[in-house]
KERO-351026 format. One record per atom (N, C-alpha, C, O, CB): residue in one letter; x, y, z. Coordinates in steps of 0.001 Angstrom, whole numbers, plus 500000, padded with zeros to 6 digits. Atoms other than C-alpha are relative to their C-alpha. Glycine has a CB too. Layout:
BEGIN
AXYZ
...
! end
This chain:
BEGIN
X500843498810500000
X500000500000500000
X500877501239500000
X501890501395500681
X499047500006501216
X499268498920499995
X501012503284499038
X500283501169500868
X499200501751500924
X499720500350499212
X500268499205498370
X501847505882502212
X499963501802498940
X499990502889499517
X502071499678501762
X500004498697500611
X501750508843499136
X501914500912499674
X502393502034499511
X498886500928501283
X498545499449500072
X505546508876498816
X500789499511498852
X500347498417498501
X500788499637501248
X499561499721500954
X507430508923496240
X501661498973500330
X502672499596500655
X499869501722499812
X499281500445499983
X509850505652496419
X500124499961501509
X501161499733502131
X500732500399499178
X500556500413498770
X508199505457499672
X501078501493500984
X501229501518502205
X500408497867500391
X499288499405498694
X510463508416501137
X499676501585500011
X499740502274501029
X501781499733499967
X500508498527500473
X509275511947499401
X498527500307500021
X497757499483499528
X500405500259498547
X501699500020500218
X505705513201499661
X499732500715498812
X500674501249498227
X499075500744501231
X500437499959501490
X503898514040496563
X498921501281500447
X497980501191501236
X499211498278499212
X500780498766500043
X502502517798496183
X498239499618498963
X498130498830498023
X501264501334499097
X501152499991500831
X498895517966494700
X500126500264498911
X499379499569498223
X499155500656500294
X499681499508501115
X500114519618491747
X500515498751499121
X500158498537497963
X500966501127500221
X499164501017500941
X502302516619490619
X499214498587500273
X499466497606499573
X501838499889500471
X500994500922500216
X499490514231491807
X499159499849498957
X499011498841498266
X499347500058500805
X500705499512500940
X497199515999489703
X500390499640498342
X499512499694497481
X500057501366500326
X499148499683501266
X499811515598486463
X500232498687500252
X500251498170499135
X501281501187499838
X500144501444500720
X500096511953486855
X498765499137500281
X498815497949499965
X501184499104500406
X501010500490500760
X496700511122486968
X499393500577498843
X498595499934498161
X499170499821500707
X501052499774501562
X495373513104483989
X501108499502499317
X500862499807498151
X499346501824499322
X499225500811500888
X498376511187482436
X499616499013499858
X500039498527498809
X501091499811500199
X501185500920500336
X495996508481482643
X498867499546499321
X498407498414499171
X499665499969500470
X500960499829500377
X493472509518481131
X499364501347498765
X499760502511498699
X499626499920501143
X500357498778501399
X491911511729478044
X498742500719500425
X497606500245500438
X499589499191498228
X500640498952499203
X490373514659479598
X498828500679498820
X499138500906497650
X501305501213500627
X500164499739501591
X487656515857477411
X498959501625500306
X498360501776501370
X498916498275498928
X500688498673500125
X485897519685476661
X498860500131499889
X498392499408499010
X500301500645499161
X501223499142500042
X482719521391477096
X499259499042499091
X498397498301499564
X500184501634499415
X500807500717501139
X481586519702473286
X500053498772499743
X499427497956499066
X500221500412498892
X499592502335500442
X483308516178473561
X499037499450501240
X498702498268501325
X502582499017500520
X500153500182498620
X481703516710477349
X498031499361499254
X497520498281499553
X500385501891501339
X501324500039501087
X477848516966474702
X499885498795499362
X498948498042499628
X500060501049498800
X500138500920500883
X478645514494472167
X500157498550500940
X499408497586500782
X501086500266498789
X499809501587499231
X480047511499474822
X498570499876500278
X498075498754500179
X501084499837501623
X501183500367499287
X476264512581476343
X498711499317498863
X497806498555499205
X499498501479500825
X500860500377501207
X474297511901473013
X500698498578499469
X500015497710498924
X500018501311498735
X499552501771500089
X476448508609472547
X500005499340500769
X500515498267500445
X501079499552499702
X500462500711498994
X475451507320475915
X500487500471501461
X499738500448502437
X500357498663499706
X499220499809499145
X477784508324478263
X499415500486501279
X498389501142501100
X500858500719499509
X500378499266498710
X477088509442481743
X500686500464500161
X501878500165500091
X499694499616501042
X499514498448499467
X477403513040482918
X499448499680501717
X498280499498502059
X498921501712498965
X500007500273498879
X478166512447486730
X500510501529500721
X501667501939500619
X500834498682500172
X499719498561499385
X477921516110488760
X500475499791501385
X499736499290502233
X498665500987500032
X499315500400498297
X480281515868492100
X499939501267500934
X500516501278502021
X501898499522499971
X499788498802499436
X479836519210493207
X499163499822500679
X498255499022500454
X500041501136499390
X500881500105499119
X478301520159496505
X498866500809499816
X498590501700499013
X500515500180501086
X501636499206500667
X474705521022496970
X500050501685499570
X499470502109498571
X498588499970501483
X500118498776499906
X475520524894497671
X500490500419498608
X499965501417498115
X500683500538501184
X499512499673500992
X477472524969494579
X498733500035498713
X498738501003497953
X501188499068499880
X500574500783500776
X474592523140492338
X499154501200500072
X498989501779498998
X499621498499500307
X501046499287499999
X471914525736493841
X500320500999499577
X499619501501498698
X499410500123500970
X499699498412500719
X473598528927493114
X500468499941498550
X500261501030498014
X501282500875500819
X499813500349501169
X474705527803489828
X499503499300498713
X499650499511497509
X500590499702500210
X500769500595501294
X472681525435488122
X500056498222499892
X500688497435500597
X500838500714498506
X499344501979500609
X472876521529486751
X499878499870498939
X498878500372498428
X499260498497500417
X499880500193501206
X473654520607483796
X498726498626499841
X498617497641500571
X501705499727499641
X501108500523500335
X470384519108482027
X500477498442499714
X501169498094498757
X499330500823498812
X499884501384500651
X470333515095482380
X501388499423500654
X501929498438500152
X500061500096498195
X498637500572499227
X473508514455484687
X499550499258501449
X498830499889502222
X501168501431500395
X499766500709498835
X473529512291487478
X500941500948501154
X502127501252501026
X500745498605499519
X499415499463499077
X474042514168490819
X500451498611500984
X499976497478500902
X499034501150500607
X499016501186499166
X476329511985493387
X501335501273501021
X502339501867500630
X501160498575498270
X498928498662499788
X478398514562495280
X501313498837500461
X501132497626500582
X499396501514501623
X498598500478499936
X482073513443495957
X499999498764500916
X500481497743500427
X501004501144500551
X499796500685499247
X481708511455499141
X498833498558499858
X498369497735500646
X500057500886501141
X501068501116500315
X479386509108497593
X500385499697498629
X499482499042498108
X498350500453500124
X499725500710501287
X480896508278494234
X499917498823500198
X498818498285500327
X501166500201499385
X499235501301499999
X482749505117494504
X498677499265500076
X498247498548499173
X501208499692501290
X501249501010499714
X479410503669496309
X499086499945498736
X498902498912498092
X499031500528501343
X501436499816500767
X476530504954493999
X501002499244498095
X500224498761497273
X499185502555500070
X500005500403501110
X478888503815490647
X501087498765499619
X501798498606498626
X500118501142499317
X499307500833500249
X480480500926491270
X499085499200499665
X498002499304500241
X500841499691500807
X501240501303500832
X478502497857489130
X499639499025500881
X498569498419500839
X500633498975498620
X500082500893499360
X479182495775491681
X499292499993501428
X498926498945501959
X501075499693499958
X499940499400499094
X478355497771494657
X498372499732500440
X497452499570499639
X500618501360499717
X501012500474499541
X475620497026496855
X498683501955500336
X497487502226500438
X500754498828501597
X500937498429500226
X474389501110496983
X500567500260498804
X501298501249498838
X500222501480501180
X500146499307501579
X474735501557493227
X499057500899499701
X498065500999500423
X499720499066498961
X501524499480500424
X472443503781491368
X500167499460498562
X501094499358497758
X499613501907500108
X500835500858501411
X470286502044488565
X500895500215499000
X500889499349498126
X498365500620499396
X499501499544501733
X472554503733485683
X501593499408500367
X502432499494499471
X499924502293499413
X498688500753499846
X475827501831487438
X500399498516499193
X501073497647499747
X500042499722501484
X500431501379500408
X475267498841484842
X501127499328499384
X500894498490498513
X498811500002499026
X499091500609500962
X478548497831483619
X501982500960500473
X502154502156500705
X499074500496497985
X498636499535499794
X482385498748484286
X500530500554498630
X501476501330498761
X500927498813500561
X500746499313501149
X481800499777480616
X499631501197499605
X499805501786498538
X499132499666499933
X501442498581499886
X479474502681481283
X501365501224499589
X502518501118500008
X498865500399502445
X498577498681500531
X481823506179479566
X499044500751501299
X497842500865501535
X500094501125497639
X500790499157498840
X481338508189482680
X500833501299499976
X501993501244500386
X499990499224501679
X499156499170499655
X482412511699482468
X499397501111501254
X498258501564501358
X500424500608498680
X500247499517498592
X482774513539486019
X500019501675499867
X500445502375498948
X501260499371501117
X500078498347500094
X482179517185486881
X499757500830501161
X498674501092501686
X498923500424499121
X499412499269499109
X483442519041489190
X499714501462499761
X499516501734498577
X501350499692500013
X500079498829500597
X482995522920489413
X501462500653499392
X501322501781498919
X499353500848501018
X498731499357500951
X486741523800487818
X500557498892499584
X501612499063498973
X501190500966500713
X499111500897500393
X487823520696487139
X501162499058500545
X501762498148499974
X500378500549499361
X499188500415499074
X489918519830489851
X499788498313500594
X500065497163500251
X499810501072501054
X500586500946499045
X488496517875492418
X499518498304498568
X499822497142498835
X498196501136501004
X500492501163501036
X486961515335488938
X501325499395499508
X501365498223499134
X499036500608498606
X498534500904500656
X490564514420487788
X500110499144500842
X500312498003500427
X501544500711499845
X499698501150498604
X490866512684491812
X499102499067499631
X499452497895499497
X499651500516501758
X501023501174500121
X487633510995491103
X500133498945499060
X499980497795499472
X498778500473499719
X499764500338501142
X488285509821487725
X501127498709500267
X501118497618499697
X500438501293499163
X498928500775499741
X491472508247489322
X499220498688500957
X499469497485500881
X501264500984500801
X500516500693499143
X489406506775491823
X498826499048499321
X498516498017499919
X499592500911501043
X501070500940500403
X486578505186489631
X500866499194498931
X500393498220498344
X498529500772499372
X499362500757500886
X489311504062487471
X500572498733500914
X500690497600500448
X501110500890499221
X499360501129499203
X490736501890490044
X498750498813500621
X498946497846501357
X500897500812501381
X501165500924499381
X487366500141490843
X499746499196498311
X498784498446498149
X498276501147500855
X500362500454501029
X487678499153487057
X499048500453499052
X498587499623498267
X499787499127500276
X500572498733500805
X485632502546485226
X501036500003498965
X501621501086498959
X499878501548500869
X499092499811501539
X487903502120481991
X499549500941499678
X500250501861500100
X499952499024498753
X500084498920500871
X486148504667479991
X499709501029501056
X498885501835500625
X498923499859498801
X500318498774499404
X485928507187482898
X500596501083499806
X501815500953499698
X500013499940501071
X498875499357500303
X487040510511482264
X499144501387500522
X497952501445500825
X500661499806498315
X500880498888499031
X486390514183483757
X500123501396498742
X500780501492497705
X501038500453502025
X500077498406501201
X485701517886481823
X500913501203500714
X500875501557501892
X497958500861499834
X499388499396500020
X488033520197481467
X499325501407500463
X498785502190499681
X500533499739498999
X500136498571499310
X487317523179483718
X498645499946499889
X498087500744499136
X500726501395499321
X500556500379499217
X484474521557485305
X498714500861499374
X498831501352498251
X500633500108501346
X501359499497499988
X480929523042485252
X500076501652499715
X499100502187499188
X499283499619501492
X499613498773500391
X482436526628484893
X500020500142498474
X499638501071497763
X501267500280500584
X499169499503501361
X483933525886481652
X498662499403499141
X498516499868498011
X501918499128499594
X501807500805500359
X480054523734480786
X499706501644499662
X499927502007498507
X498630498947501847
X500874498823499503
X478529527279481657
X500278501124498637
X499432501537497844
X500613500674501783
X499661499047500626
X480921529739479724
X500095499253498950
X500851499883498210
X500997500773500411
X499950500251501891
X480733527687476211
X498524500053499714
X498101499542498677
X500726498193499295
X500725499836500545
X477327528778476652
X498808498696499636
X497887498776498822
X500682500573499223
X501087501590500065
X475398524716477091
X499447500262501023
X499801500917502004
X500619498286500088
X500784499708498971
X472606524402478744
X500060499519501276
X500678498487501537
X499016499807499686
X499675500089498757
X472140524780482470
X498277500161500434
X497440500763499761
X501255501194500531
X501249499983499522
X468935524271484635
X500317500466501273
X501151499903501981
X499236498742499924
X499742499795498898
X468509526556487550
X498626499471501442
X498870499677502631
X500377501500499761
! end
């Protein structure tokens, strides 16, 4: 098990955490964030409630806030939600900047989420290309 060190003796800044998990993974924009949703994909919103109310939800996403991922979308998982049907499922995550969804991404990848992947500057960057938002 890993203690977060780096050859077990250096600790690992967020910044350079951050930079080798989206080396993992193909991060995708605002319109790839649209098209994955019209080719099936699940739009998974991690942001907290206060964020969601003053801002909005993106139309047709699965809310799950952070501390309840893993449970609600693992296939196997005994608190799944209904749309958890497959390790399969393209799940892209959404965070309000983008941050916080790269950790998750890492984290549903390790439960065996292959096609999981998160949007580039999160629900902000949803907002300012101008897609729709439900307040």
């Amino acid at each position: 098990m890993s203690d977060g060190r780096r050859g077990g003796t250096e600790p690992v800044g967020i910044d350079e955490l951050l930079e080798r998990v989206r080396a993992g993974f193909v991060r995708v924009g605002p319109q790839e964030a649209v098209a994955a949703a019209v080719d099936g994909a699940l739009l998974v919103d991690i942001r907290y409630a206060e964020l969601r109310e003053r801002d909005g939800l993106i139309p047709g996403a699965l809310v799950v806030e952070r501390n309840e991922l893993e449970w609600r979308l693992d296939p196997q998982g005994s608190h799944r939600a209904p749309e958890a049907v497959s390790h399969d499922l393209h799940i892209v995550v959404v965070c309000n900047e983008g941050y916080a969804s790269s950790l998750a991404v890492a984290s549903l990848r390790q439960l065996g989420l292959h096609r999981a992947t998160d949007l580039i500057g999160g629900f902000q960057a949803w907002r300012a290309a101008g897609l729709p938002v439900e307040t």
